[in-house]
C-alpha positions in Angstrom: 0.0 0.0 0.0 2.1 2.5 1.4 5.9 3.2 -0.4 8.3 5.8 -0.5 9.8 4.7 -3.5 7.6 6.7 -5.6 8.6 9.7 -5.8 7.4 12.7 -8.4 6.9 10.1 -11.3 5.6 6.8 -11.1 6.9 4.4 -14.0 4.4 4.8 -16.3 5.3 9.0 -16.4 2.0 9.9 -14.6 2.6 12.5 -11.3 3.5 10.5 -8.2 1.0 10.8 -5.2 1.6 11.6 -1.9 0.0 12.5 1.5 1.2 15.7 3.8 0.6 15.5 6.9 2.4 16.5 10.8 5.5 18.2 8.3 5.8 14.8 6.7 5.0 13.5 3.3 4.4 9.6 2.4 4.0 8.7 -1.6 1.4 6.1 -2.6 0.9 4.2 -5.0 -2.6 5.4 -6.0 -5.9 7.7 -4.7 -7.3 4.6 -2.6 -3.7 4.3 -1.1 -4.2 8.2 -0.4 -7.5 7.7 1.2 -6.3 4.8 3.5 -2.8 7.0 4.8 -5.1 10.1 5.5 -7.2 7.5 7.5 -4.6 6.8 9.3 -1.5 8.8 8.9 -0.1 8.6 12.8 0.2 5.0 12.5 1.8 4.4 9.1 4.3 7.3 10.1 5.6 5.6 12.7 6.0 2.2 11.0 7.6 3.9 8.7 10.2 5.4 11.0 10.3 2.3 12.8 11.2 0.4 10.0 14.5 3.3 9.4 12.7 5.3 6.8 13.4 8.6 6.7 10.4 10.6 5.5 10.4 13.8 3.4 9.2 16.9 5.2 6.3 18.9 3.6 7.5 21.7 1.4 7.4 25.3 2.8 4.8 27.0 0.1 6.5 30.6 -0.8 4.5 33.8 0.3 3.8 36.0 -2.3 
């Protein structure tokens, strides 16, 4: 369900998918993975961490 692997584009050249949340952002594979990590987004986190993956912080948006 849930990888960081995917990152801006997925193999097949479409944009990647991702979920920011808490300053963190976790790439799925598709919009029911989406649904499922907003769900629950605490819990996957942590695995994540847990499991020694470092996750990309959510991008500051410039003020213009």
């Amino acid at each position: 369900m849930v990888s960081y692997a995917f990152k801006r584009r997925l193999w097949d050249g479409s944009e990647a998918k991702y979920v920011d949340q808490d300053g963190a952002r976790i790439y799925v594979c598709c919009g029911g993975c989406v649904d499922a990590v907003k769900k629950d987004f605490a819990t996957i986190k942590a695995k994540l961490e847990k499991d020694g993956i470092t996750l990309e912080k959510t991008p500051v948006k410039a003020v213009k």
